[in-house]
Structure formats: C-alpha cells, structure tokens
N, C-alpha and C positions, 0 to 999 in steps of 0.2 A: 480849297475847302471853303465853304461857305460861313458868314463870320457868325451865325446862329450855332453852327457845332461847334465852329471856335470857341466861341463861349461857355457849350455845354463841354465842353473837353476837359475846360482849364477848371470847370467847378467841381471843388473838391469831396463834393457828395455823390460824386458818382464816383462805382467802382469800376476797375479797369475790365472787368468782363462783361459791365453793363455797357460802359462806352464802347469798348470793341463789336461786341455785339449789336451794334447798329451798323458796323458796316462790314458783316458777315459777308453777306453776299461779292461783295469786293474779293474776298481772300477768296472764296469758290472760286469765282473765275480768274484770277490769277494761277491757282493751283490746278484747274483743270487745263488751262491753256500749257503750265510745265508739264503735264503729266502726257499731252498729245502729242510734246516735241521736246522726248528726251534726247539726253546727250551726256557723253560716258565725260571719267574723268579728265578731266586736263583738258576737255575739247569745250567745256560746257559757254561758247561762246554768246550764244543767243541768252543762254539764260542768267549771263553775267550783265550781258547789255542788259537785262530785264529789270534785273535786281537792282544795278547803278542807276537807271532811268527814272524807277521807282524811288528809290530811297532821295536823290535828287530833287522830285516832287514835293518829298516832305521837307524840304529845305535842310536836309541832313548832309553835313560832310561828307564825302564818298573819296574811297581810294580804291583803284585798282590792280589789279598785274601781281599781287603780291600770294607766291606760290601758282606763278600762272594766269589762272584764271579766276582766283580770289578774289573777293569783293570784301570792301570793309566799309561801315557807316560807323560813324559817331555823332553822339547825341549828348551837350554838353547840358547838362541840367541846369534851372533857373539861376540855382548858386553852383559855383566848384570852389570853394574854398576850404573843404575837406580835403581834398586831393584825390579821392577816392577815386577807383578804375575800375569796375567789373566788364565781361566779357560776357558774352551770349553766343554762341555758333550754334548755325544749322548747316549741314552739308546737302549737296545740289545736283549729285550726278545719279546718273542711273545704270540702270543693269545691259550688258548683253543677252539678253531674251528677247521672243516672240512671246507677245502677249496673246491671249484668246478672248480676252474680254470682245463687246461687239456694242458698248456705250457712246457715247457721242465723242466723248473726250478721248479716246483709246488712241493710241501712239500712232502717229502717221509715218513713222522711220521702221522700218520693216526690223526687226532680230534689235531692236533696242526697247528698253520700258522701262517706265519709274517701278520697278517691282520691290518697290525695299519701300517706299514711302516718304521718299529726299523732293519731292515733289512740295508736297504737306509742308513738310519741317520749313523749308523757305518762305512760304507762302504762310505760316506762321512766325517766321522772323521781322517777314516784314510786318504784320499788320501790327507787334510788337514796336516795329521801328514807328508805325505811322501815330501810335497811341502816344508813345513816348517823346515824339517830338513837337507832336501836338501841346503836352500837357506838360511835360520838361519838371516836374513834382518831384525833385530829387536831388541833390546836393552830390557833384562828383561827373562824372562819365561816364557813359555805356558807348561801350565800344560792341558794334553790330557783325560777327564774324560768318560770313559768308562761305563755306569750304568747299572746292574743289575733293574729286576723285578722294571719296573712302573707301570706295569698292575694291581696295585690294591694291590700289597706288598710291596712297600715303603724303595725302592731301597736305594735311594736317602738320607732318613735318617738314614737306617743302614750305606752306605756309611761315615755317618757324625758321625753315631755313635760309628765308627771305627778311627776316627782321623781325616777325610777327611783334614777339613780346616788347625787341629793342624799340618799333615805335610808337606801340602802347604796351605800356608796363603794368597791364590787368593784376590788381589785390587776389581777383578769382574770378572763374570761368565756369559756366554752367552750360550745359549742351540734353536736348530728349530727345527721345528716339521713339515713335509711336509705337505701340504693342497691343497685337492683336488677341490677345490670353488676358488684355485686362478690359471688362463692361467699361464702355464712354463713359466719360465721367469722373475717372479713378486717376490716378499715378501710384507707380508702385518705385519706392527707391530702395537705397542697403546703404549702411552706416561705411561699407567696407569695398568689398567684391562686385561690380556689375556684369562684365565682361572679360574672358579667357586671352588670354595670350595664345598669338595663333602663330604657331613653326611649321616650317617646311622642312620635310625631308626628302632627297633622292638618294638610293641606295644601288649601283649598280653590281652585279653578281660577275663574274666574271667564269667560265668553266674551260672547257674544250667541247667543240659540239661534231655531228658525228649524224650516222645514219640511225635511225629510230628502230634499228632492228638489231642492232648492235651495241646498245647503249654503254655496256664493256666496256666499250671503247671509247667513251666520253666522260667529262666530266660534267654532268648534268645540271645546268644553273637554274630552269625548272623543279627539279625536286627541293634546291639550295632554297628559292624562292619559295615552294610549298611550306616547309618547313618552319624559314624565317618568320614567314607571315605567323603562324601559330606561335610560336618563341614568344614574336612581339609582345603579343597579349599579356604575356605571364607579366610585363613590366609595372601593367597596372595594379592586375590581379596580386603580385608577388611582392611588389618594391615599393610601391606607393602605398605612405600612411592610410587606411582607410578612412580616417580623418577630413582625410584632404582628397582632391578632386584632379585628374586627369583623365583625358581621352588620349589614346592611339589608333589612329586610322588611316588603314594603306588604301588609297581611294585607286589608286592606277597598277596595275600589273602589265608586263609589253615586253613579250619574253616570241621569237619566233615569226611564222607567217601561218594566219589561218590555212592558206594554202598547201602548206608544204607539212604535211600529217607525220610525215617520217623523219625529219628533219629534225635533232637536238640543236637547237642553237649554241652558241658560244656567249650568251651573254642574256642576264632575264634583269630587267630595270623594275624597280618599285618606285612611285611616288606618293607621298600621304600628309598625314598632318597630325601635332602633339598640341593638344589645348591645354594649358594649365593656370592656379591662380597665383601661386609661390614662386620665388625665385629660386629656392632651394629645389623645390619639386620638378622643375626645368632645365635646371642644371644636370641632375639624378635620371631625369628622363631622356634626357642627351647622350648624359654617358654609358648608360644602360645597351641606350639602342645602336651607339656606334661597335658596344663590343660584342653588343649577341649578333651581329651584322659577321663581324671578323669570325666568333667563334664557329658559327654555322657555316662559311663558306670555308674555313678552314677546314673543319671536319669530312667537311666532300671533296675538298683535293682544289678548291676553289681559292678565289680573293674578293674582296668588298670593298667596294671605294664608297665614302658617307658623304655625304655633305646636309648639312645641317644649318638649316635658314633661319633667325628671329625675324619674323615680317614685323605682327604689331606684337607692343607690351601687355599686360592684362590691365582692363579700365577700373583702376579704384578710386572709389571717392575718399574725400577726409571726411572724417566723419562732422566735424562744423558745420561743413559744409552743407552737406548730408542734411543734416540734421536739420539746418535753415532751412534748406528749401521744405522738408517736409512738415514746416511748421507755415512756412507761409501755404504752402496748399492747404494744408488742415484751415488754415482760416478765411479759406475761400470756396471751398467745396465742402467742410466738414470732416470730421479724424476717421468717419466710417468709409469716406469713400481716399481712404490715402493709407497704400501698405507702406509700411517701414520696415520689412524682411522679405522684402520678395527676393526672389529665388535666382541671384546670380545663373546667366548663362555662360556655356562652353561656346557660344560666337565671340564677336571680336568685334574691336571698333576703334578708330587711330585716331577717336580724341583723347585715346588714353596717352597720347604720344605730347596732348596741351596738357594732363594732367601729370606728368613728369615733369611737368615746368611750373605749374601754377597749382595752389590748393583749387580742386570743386566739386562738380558733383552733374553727373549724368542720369535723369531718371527717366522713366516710362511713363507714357501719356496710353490711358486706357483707350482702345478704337473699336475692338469687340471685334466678330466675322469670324474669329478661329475654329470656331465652330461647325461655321459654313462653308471652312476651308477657305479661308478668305486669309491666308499665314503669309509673313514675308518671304522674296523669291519666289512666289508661286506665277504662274502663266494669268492667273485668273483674279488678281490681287489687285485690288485699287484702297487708295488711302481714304479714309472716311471724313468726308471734310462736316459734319458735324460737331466736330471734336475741334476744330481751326481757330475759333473763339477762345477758347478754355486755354489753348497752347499759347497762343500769342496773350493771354492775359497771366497765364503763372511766370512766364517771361517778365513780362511789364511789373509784377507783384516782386520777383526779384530784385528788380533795378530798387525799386521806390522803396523797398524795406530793408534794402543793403546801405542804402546812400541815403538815408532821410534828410528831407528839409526838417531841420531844427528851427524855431522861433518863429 
C-alpha cells in the first residue's frame, strides 16, 4: 500500500466506511473471484489459501488448519494493554447447487455455488482485516475468524474443537449474515432469538408387507406413515405454547417401488426436521414426536424406530451484545436505517455453536433483491457487493468501539 493512503488510514478523521470505501473495488473483485470458484465445506482449499495470502499482505498474523480448513488473522491494535479480545467470523463455503445465473463471475465448478452469500461475508472480512491493520485505532485484539463448512457440517465446532477459544480467549464474538428482506443500507438485529435450532429426525415404520390386493393380509407401514404424517402436526398446533415458535416438517417419505403398484412394503421411512427457539420447546417436541411415532405404529399392528438428531443449537444473541452493535450501526448509518426487532428466523446457523461459548451477537446486513427473487439458496442468487463497504466497516466500527484507544 502506498505511503499517501498510509497516511490517509492512520488519520483519524476519517471514518471507517469513508477509508473502506476507497478500496471498494478491491472487495468486488475479490468476492466475485470466490463466488466463480466455489468450494463446499471442509474442502474450501483455494479459498483458505486466498484468505491467508491476503490477510499476510496486510502484515496480519495468519494461522491456519484450525477446524480444517480454518483461517484465522489477528490484528494487534496500537496498544493491548487492556487485554481485550474480540472476534469477528465470517463463514467461506458454498452450496451444492447449479447455479443459472449467466454473469461474468458465475461458478465455473458445475453442481457448486456460493448460493447463501459466504462469498460476500469473507470478502467483507477481509477488507475489515485490511482497514484495521492499516489503522490499528484500538486498544486490545481482533482476532479475524475465518469458518470453514456452515452448510450443514459444523464448521464452527470443529473450529472449537481444534482450540478455537483456548488459543484466543475472545471477551465476544460478532458474525452477519447478508439478508435479502432487508433494502441496502439497513442491518436488522434482536436483543434475543436470531436463528432456530435445526433437528433431524428419522422414523422408520416397520409392518408386514404383502400383495396390494390383499392388504388383509398386511400390516401396512404406508397407511402407518399417512397417518403419522397428519398426527405430527397436531404437535405444533396442540402442545406447543402458542407463545412460542416451532416448525415440524417431514421433508422425505420412501416407503416401496414406484414400480411395483401392488406391492405393500414391509417398511415406509420418514425423514424431516424440528426448528425451535426454547430448550424446553425441544425437548416437549422430542418427546412428543418419539411417542406419537410408537403410538401410531402400534395401533396398526406396527413398530417405530426414532432417532432424533440436534445438528445446530438456536443462534441467540446477549442482549449487550446486541444491543452494542445496534448502537454502533445507529451511529454510522442512522437509527432509521437499523431494526432492533427484526423477526428471528426458523433457519439455522452453527455460529450459534461460538455463542455457547462466548457472549455476541449475529446480525443482518441489508442487500435487497428479495423481491426480484434474488433470496438465499436460490439458483439465481448472487450477493450484492454494493453493500461490501458498509459490512467490512460495521466490522471495523465494532473492533474500534469495543477496544478504544483511551488518552
């Protein structure tokens, strides 16, 4: 970097979304370069070398291997004589899908894409990394957390499982996630609930199966399954506070051969999934669904094997937490453009698996397109790197109002 921006870095009249904002363009093409060469979790080997090469550049500490394919930066501010720690993660992997987009940048790996927008989120880490190590205006540590596989392989706690905390001992940890339901410009957070806790369930049915002309003579794990399926619901409808918030949803039924029209099988498999935000509500929705599982297959002369999976826990913020970051946005975008109730979702997301272990707080980075059908997971979804600036500066605004230079 040249010693003329050096200078304009370190001067403390500027703010962090003015300085960022001069090397916008940088983040685009970084972000568009992840987004043409995605890579699922635990594999994301290109884009670890990407991140460490980068973050190296700015003369930042770099570690790697840790959960894999984890990357970590640290950035030791002017002073540390606080002691202070905070953390920052963005997650790196991408989806199995075929994208349809037909943009310059679109995925060159056939049945892979950044469909979620983890493309973005790193590509905002760093320019986060590249401000902060520039300008170092902070008493304490940022520690740069790079995640591996959130998609559903549990990045986050291999991360942890690997020493995470034990070899930075982060005060708190702050992670966003772009969202296409909120206009550019915006972040929306909740003092409490962001993200549901996501369960797996398999329920196998068990009958006697038999000629389809005779069903007499069977014990039919199709009907058992018709049945169950409708039961299920009452769990929400019947047993669940109305208060409080869960979903039940049997996504897989696999009961038979479309071929064989006559044919009762001896056996009809459900697989689905239990969102909730309560621990209570999780447990209740467990034990609900293991016994109407038993009571239904018993009733038909049947038997029900359960198994009952927690993949991730539900992402709650502390409300300090919370509460900080929506005040350092408030004073960087304005109070009109920053929700402070926005509307926990029934998704999921295993930085709730860092916030088991550290106070923080995960919010939403407004990107717009929902509209236009422009939603995460979609075939046709790209991240809006307009918004890339703003991300890596409410980043940066965190470090520097968590950790202030005093005197």
């Amino acid at each position: 970097m040249e010693a003329v921006m050096e200078v304009a870095l370190r001067s403390s009249l500027n703010s962090p979304l003015e300085v960022i904002s001069r090397f916008h363009d940088d983040l685009v093409t970084i972000r568009q370069d992840l987004h043409a060469h995605p890579e699922l979790g635990f594999e994301e080997v290109r884009t670890a070398g990407i991140v460490a090469s980068t973050l190296a550049s700015f003369g930042i500490e770099v570690h790697q291997g840790i959960g894999k394919t984890g990357v970590v930066g640290v950035v030791r501010g002017r002073r540390c004589d606080s002691g202070r720690m905070i953390g920052l993660r963005a997650d790196m992997d991408a989806l199995p899908m075929v994208e349809d987009n037909d943009f310059a940048h679109c995925s060159r790996k056939p049945g892979l894409m950044h469909g979620c927008g983890h493309d973005g989120h790193t590509a905002i880490l760093l320019g986060a990394a590249r401000y902060l190590a520039a300008t170092r205006d902070f008493d304490g540590t940022a520690i740069l957390i790079f995640q591996p596989a959130e998609e559903g392989r549990g990045g986050a706690q291999a991360m942890i499982d690997d020493g995470l905390f034990d070899i930075f001992p982060c005060d708190s940890i702050y992670a966003l996630h772009n969202w296409p339901a909120l206009p550019p410009g915006t972040i929306g957070i909740n003092m409490g609930p962001m993200m549901a806790a996501a369960d797996r369930f398999e329920i196998v049915l068990t009958g006697k199966g038999g000629h389809g002309a005779h069903p007499y003579q069977t014990l039919d794990p199709v009907v058992m399954a018709g049945h169950l399926i409708t039961s299920l619901q009452s769990i929400v409808a019947r047993n669940v506070n109305p208060l409080d918030a869960a979903v039940v949803s049997v996504g897989s039924v696999q009961a038979g051969h479309p071929g064989a029209m006559s044919v009762i099988p001896h056996e009809a498999r459900l697989v689905g999934t239990v969102r909730t935000f309560r621990r209570s509500v999780q447990e209740m929705v467990e034990s609900r669904l293991a016994a109407l599982a038993q009571a239904v297959a018993t009733g038909f002369g049947g038997t029900a094997d359960v198994r009952y999976e927690k993949i991730y826990p539900a992402t709650l913020n502390t409300p300090h937490e919370a509460a900080f970051v929506a005040d350092v946005a408030t004073s960087m975008i304005g109070r009109e453009n920053v929700v402070r109730d926005l509307q926990p979702s029934m998704g999921s997301e295993d930085f709730s698996f860092m916030l088991q272990h550290k106070p923080g707080a995960y919010f939403r980075l407004g990107q717009g397109g929902a509209d236009l059908g422009c939603v995460l997971h979609n075939s046709r979804y790209d991240f809006n790197d307009d918004v890339l600036s703003l991300g890596s500066a409410l980043f940066s605004a965190v470090v520097e109002k968590k950790m202030p230079l005093v005197g």
